[in-house]
FIZANU-549487 format. One record per residue: residue in three letters; x, y, z of N, C-alpha, C in turn. Coordinates in steps of 0.02 Angstrom, whole numbers, padded with zeros to 5 digits, always signed. Atoms other than C-alpha are relative to their C-alpha. Layout:
BEGIN
ALAXYZXYZXYZ;...
//
This chain:
BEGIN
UNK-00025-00013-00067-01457-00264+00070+00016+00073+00005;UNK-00005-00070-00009-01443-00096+00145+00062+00018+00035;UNK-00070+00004-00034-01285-00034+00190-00007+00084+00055;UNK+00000-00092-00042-01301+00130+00346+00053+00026+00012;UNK-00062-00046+00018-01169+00201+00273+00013+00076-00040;UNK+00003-00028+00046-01112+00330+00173+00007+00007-00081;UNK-00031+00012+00068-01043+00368-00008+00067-00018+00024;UNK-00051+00026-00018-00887+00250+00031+00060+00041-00047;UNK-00040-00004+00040-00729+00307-00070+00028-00067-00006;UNK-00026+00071+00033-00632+00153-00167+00064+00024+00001;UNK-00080-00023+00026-00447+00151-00185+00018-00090+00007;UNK-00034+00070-00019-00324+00000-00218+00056-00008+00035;UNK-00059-00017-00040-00159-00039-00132+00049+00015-00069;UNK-00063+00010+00063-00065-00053-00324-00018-00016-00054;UNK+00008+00014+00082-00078-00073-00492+00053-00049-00022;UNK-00046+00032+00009+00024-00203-00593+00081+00048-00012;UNK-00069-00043+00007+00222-00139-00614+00010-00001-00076;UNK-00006+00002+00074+00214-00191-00798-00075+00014-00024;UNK+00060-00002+00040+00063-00162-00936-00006-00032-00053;UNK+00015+00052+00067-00006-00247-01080+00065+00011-00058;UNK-00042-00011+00056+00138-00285-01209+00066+00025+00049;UNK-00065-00015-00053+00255-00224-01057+00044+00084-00029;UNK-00060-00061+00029+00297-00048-01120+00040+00018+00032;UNK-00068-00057-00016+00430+00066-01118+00008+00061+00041;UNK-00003-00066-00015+00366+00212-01112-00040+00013+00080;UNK+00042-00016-00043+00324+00246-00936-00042+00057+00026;UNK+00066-00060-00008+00233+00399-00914-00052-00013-00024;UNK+00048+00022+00038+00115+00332-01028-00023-00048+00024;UNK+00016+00032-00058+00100+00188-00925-00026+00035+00039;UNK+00046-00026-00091+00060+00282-00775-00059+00013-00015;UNK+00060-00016+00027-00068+00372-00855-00046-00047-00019;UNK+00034+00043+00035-00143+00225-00921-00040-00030+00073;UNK+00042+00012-00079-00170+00165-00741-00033+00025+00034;UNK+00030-00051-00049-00225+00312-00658-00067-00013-00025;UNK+00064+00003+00010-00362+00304-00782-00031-00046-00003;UNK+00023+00043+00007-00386+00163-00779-00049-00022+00065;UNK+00017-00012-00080-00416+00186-00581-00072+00044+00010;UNK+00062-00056-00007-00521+00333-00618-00078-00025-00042;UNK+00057+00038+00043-00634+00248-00755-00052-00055+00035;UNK+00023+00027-00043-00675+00115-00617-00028+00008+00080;UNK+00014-00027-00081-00722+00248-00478+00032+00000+00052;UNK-00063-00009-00052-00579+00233-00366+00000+00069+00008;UNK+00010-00076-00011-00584+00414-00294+00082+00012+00002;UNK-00055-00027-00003-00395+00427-00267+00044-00076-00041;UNK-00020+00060+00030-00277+00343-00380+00085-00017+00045;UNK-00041+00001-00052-00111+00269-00313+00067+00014-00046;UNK-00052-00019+00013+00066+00320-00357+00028-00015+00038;UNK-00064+00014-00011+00248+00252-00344-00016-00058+00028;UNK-00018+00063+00005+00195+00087-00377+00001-00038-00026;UNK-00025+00005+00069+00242+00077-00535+00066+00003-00030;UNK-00063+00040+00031+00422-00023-00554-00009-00032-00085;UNK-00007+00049+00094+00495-00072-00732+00024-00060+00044;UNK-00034+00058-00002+00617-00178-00642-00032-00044+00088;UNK+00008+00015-00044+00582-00208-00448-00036+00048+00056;UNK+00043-00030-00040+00460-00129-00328+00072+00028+00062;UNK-00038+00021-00047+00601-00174-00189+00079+00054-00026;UNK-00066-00034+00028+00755-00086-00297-00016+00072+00021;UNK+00009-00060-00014+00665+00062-00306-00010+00040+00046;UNK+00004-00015-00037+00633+00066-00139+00085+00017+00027;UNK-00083-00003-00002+00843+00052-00118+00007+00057-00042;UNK-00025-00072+00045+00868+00195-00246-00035+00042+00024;UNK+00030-00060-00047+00731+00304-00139+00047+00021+00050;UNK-00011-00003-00056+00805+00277+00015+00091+00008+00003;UNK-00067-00014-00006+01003+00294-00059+00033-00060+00012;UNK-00046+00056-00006+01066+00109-00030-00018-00039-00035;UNK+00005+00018+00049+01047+00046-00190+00070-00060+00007;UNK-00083+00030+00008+01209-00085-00244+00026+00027-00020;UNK-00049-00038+00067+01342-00029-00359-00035-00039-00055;UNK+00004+00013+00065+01289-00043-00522-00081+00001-00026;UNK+00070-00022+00025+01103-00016-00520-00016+00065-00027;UNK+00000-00088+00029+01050+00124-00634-00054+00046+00067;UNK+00022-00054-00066+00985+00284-00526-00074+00021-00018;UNK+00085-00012+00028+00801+00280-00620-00027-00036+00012;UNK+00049+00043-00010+00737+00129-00584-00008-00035-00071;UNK+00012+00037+00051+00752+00067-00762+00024-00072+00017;UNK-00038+00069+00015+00803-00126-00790+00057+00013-00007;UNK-00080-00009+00005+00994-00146-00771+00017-00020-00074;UNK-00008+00040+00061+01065-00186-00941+00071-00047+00018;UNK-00025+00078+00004+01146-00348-00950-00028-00022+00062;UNK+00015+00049-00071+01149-00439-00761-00029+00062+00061;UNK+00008-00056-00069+01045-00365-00623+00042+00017+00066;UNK-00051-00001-00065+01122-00302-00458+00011-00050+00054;UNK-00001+00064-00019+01195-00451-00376-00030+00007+00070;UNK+00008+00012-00065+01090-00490-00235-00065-00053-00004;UNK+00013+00069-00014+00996-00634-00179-00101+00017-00038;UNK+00065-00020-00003+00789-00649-00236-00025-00048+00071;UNK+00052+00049-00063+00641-00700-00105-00058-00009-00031;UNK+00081+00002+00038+00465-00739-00135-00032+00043+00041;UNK+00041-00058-00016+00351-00590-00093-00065-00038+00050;UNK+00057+00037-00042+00227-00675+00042-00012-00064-00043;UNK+00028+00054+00037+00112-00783-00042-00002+00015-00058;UNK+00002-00039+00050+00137-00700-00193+00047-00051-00050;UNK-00044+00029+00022+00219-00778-00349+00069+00042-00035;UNK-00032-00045+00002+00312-00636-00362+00075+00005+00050;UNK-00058-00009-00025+00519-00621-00338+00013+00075+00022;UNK-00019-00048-00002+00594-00481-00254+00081-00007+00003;UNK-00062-00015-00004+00769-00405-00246+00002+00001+00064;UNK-00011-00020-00067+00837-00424-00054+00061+00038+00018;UNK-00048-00064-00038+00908-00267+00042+00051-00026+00026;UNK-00049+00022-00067+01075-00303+00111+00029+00058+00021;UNK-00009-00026-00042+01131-00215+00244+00053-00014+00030;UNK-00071-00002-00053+01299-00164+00339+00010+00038+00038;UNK-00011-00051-00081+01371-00081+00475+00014+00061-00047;UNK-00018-00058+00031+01424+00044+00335-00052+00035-00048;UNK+00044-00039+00035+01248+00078+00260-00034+00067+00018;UNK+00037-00080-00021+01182+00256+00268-00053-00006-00064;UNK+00059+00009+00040+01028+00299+00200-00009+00065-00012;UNK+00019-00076-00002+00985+00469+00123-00047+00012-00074;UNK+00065-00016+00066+00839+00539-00002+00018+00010-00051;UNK+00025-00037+00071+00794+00545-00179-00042-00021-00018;UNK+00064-00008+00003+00657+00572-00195-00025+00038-00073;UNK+00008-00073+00073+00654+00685-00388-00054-00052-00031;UNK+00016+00028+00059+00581+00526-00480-00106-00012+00020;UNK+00047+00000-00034+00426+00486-00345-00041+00059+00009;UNK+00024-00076+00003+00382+00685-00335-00012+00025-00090;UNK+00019-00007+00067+00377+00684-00519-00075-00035-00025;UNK+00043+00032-00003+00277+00553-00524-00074+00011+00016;UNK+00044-00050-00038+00169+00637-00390-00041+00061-00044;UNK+00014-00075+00060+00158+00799-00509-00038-00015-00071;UNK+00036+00026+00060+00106+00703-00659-00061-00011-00012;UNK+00092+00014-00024-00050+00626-00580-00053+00071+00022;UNK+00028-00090-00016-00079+00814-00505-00038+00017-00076;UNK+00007-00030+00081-00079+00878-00686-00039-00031-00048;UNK+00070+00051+00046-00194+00749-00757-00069-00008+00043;UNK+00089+00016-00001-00330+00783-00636-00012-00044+00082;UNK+00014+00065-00038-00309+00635-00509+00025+00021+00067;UNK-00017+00018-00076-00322+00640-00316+00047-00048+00001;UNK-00086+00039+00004-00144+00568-00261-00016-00049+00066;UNK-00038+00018-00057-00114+00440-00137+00031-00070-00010;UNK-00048+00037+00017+00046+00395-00125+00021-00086+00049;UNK-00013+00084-00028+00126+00207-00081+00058-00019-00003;UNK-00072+00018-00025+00264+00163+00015-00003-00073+00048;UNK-00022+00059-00036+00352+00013+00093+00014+00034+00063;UNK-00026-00028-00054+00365+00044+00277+00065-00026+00023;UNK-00077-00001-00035+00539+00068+00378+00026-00055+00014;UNK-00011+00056-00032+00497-00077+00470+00014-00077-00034;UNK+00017+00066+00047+00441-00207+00336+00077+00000-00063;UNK-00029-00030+00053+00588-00134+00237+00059-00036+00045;UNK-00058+00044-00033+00730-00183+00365-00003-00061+00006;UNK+00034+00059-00023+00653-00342+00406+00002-00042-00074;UNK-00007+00045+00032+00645-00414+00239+00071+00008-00061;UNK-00030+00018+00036+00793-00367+00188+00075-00063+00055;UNK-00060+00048-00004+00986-00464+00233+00056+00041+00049;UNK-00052-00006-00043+01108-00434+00368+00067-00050-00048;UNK-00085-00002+00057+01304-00412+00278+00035+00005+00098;UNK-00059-00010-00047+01453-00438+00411-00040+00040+00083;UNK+00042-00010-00073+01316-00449+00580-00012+00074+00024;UNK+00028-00092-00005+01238-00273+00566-00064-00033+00032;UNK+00058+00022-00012+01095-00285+00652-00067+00041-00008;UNK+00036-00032+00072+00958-00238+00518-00056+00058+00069;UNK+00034-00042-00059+00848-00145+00695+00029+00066+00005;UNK-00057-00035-00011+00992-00054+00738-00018+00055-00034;UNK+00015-00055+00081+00969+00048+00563-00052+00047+00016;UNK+00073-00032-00010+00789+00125+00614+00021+00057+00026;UNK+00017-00038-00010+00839+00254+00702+00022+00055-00043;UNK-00034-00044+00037+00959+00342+00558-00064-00010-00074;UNK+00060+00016+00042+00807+00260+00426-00068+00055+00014;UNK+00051-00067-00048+00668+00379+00523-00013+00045-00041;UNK-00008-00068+00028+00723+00545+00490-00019+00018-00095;UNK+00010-00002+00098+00737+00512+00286-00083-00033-00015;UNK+00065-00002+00004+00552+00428+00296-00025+00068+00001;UNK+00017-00060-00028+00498+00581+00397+00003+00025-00063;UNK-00026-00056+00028+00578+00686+00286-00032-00013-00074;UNK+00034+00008+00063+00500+00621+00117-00072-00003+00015;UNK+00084-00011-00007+00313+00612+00210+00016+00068-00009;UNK-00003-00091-00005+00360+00801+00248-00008+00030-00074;UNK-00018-00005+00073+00406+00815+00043-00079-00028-00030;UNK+00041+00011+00036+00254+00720-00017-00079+00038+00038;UNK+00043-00039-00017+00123+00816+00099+00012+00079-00034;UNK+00012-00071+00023+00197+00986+00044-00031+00002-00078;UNK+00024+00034+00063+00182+00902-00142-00103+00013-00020;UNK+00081+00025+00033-00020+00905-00116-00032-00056-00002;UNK+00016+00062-00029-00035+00720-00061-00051-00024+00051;UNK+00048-00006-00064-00177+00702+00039+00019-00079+00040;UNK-00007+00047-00054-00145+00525+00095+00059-00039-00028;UNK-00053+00024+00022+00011+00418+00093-00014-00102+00033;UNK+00022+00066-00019-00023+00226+00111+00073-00028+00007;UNK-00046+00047-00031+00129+00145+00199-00010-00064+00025;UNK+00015+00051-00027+00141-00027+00191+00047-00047+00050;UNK-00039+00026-00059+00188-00145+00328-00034-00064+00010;UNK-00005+00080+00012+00172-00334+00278-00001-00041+00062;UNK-00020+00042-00050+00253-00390+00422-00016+00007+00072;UNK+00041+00025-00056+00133-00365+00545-00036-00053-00002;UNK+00023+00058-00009+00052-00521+00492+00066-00049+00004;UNK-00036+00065+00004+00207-00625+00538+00022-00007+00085;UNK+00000+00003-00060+00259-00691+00707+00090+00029+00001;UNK-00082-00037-00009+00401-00542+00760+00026+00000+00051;UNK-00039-00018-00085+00530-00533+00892-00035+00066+00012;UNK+00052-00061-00032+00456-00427+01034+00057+00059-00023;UNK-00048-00063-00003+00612-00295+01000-00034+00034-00070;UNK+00045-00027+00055+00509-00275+00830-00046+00019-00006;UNK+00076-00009-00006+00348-00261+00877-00010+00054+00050;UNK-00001-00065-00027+00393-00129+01014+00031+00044-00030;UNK-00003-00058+00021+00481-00025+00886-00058+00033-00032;UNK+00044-00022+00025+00323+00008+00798-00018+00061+00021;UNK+00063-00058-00036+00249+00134+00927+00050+00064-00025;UNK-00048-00044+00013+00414+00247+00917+00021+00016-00048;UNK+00017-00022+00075+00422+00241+00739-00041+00054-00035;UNK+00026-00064+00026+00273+00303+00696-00033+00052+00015;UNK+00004-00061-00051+00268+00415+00831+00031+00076-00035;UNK-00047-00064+00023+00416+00513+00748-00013-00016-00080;UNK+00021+00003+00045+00340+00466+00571-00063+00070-00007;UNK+00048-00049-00007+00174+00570+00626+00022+00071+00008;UNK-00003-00075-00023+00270+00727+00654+00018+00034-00065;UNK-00003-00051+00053+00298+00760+00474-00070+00012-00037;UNK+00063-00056+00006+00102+00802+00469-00042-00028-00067;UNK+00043+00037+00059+00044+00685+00319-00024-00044+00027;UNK+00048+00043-00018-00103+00581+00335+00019-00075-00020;UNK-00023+00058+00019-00026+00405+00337-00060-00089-00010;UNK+00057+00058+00008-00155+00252+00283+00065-00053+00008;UNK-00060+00045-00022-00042+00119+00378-00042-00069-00036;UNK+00019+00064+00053-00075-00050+00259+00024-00061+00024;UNK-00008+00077-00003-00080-00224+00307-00027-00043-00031;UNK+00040+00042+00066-00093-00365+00219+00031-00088-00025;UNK-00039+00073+00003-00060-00552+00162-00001-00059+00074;UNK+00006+00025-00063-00111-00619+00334-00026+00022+00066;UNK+00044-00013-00054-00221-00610+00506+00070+00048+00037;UNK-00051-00035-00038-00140-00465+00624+00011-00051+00076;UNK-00030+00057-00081-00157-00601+00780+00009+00048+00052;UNK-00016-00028-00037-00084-00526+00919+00031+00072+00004;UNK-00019-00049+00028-00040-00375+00828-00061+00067-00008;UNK+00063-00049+00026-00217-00313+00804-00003+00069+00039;UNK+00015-00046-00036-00214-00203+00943+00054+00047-00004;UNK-00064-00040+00023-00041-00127+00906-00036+00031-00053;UNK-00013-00036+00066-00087-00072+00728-00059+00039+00008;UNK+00065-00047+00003-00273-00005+00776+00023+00062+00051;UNK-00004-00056-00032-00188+00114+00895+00056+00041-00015;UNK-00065-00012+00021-00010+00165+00812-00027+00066-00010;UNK+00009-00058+00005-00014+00354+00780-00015+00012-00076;UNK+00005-00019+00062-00083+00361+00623-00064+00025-00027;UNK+00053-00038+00010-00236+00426+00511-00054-00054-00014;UNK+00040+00060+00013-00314+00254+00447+00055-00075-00009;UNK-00011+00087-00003-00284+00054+00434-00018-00022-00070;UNK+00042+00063+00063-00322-00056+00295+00024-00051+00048;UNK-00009+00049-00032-00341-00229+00354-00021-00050-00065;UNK+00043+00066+00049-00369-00394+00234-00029-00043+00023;UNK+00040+00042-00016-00512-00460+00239-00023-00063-00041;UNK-00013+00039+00052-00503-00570+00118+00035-00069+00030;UNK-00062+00057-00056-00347-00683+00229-00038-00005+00038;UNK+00011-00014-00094-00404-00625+00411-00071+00036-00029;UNK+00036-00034-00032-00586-00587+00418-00019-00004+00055;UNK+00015-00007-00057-00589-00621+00562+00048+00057+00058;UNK-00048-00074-00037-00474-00466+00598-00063+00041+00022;UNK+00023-00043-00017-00632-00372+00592-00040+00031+00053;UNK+00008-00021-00070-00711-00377+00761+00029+00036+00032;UNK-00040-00043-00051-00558-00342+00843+00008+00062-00017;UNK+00005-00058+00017-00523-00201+00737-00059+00047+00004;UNK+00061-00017-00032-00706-00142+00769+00018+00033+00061;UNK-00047-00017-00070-00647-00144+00948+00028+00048+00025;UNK-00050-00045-00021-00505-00050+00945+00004+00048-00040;UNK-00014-00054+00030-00487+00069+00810-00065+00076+00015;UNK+00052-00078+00008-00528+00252+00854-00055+00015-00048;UNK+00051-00041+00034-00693+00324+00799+00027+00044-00050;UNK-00010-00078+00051-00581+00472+00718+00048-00018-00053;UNK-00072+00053+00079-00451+00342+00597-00047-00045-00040;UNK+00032+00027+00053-00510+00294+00429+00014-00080+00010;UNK-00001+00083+00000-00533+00111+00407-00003-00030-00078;UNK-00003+00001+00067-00496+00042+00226-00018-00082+00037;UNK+00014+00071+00014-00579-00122+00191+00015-00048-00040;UNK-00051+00024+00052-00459-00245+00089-00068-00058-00003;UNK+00044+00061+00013-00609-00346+00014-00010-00039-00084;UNK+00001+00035+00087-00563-00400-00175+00075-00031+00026;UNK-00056+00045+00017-00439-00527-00203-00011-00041-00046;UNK+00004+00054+00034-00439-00630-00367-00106-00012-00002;UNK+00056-00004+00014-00626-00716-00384-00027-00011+00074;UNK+00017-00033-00091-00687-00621-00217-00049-00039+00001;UNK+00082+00012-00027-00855-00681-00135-00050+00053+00020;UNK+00015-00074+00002-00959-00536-00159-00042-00015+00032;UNK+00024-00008-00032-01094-00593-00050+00053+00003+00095;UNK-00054+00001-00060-00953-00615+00104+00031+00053+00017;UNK-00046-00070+00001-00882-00444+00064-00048+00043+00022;UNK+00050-00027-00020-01048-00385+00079-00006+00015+00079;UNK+00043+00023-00076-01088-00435+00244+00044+00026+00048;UNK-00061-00026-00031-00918-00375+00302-00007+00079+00013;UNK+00032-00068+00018-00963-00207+00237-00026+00016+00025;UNK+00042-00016-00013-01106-00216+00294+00011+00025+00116;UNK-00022-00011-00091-01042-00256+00498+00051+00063+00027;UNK-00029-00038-00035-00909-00135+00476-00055+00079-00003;UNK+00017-00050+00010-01015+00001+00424-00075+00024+00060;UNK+00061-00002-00064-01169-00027+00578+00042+00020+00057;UNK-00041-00031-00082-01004-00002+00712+00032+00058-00016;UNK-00062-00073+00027-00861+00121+00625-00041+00066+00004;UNK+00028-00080-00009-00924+00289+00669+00031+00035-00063;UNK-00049-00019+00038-00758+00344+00554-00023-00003-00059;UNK-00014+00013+00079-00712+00348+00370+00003-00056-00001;UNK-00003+00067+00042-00740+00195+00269+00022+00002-00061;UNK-00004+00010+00044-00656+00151+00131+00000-00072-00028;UNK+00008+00075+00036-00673-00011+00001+00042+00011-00034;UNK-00075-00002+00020-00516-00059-00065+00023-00095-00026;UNK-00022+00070+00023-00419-00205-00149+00037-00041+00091;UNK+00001-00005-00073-00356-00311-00004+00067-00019+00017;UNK-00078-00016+00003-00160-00317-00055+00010+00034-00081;UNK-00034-00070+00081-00057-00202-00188-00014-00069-00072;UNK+00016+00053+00060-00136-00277-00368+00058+00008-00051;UNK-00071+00015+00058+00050-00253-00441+00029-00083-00001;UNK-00015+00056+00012+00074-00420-00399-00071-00040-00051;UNK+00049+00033+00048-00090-00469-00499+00029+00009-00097;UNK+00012-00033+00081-00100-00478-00705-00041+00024-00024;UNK+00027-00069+00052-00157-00329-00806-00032-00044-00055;UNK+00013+00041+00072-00174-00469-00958+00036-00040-00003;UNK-00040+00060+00002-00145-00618-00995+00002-00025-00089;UNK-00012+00015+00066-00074-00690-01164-00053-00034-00081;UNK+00071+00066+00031-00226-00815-01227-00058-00003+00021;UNK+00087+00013-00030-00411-00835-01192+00006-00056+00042;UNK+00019+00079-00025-00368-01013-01123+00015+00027+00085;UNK-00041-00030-00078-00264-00902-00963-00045+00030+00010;UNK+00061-00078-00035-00380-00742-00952-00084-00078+00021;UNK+00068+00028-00013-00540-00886-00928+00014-00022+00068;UNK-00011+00010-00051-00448-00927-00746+00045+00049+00042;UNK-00052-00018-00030-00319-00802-00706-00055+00073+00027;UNK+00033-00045-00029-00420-00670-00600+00039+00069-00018;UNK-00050-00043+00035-00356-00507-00695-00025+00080+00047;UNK+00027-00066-00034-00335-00329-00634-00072+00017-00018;UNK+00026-00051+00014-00459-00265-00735-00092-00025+00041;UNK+00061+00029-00019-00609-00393-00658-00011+00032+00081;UNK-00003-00023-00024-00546-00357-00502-00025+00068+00036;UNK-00003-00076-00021-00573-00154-00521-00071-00002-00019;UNK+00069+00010-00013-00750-00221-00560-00043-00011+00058;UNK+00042+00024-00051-00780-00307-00420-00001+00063+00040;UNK+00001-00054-00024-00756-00137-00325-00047+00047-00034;UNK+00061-00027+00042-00872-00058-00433-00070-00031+00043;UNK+00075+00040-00031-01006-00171-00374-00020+00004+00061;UNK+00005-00041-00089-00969-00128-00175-00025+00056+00004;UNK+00015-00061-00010-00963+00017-00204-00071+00041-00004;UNK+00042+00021+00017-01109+00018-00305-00077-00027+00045;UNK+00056+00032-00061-01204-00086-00151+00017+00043+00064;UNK-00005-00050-00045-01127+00037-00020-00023+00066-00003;UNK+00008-00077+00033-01189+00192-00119-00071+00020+00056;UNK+00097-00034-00030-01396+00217-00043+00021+00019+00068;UNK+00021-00014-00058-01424+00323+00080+00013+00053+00049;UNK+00013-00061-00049-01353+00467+00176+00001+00054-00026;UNK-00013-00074+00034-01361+00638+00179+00062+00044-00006;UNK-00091-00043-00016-01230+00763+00154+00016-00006+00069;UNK-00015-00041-00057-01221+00819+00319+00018-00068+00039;UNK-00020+00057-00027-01212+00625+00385+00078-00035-00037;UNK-00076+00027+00032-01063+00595+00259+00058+00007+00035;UNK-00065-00023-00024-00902+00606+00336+00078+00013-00054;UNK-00081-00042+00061-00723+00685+00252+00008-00044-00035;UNK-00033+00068+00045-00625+00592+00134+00062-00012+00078;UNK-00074+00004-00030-00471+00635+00278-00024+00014+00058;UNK+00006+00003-00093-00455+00621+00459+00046+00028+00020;UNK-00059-00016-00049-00328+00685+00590+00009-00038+00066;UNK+00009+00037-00045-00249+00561+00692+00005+00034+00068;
//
């Protein structure tokens, strides 16, 4: 099959948070992923989404409203973690830590451990793009303390986003993948109209934001997220392909379009064909991509009897190989388009 496309770039939404044997040492970890990213053709690898203890904590120690008693690195607490309630991560079998929230939470940056992070991958070589939980998906799944009302928060939440896109563009970041889950869920309208004003005042700190959805069809949402002020989409196609018409549709000619088409044991002729439709309409950037963050997947599994069913990262960063691979024939330079857009 012929794909009239270009040379696609690959990227995933995440890597697992742990590694084989579960080390310690994390830098060494990271590294291990990046290349592991890079070894499998992924053109940009992803950073800061690589938790020891909780994806969700670390997002609380970014953003300054951590609990008492969580350490300020992101390591595992020693003895009992920070008391707060777990959830289940979508469909995921994966627990998280939930945000609670009061009339007395303030939120303010640190950002030293994520910019390090950032710098590391710099220094080894690797196109960066970074991965964040968005504002929205971030209030929303966490917990209202003494009837705060978790909305409310967004507009003092903003500024400190802003202000760390601003930090990871000067960094050398070419794209920042913000994710936002909870456009596949059915939201009060007071939620679904903050979106526009969000990342209205998100876009003005001038980094190219790859806005990420995922874990479910956008529904009535589709047309919200293909027009939000941003630089590209991912969509899963994998859940919702039938997102991709509409998105067809609506998304600007001049915003990248990431194609979430691996999940577990994908259907590589189905991914194909997907590929193939988006790439005859999208004028834009295309990218091929996992089709949610693979930190919730396993890196390795303990026994031959598990790895012979458990769909593992590393098959996964194959199957992208093989798109990519079938997306490769055919244009010329001058028909290629950027890696980056401007929304």
């Amino acid at each position: 099959m012929t794909i009239a496309a270009m040379t696609i770039p690959t990227h995933i939404l995440g890597l697992p948070r742990i590694g084989q044997q579960r080390e310690d040492q994390t830098a060494a970890l990271r590294a291990r992923h990046w290349q592991l990213q890079r070894d499998a053709g992924l053109d940009h690898v992803s950073v800061g989404d690589c938790a020891l203890f909780d994806p969700m904590l670390d997002h609380m120690q970014l953003l300054g409203c951590a609990p008492d008693g969580a350490p300020p690195d992101g390591t595992p607490p020693d003895g009992s973690p920070p008391a707060l309630n777990t959830a289940q991560w979508f469909d995921t079998d994966w627990q998280y830590l939930v945000p609670e929230f009061h009339r007395a939470t303030r939120f303010s940056l640190h950002a030293e451990r994520l910019l390090a992070e950032v710098q590391q991958a710099q220094a080894l070589g690797h196109l960066v793009k970074a991965t964040l939980l968005g504002p929205l998906s971030f209030l929303w799944l966490g917990q209202s303390q003494d009837g705060v009302d978790r909305l409310a928060l967004l507009d003092q939440l903003l500024p400190v986003y802003t202000h760390l896109l601003a930090q990871l563009k000067a960094a050398g970041v070419q794209w920042v993948q913000v994710d936002e889950p909870i456009l596949g869920l059915d939201l009060p309208d007071a939620w679904r109209h903050a979106y526009e004003g969000a990342y209205w005042q998100l876009s003005r700190s001038g980094a190219q934001i790859l806005l990420a959805t995922c874990f479910a069809s956008l529904g009535d949402k589709l047309r919200l997220a293909c027009q939000l002020p941003v630089a590209g989409l991912h969509i899963d196609l994998v859940r919702a392909p039938q997102d991709l018409t509409g998105v067809l549709d609506w998304l600007p000619a001049y915003k990248l379009l990431s194609l979430g088409l691996v999940d577990g044991r994908s259907d590589l002729d189905a991914a194909l064909r997907l590929l193939q439709q988006a790439s005859a309409k999208h004028r834009g950037p295309l990218w091929i991509a996992s089709s949610w963050p693979l930190r919730h997947a396993p890196e390795d599994a303990p026994d031959a009897g598990l790895r012979s069913w458990l769909a593992l990262v590393g098959e996964k960063l194959q199957t992208l190989q093989c798109l990519h691979t079938a997306a490769a024939p055919a244009m010329s330079e001058t028909q290629r388009p950027p890696l980056a857009c401007t929304a």
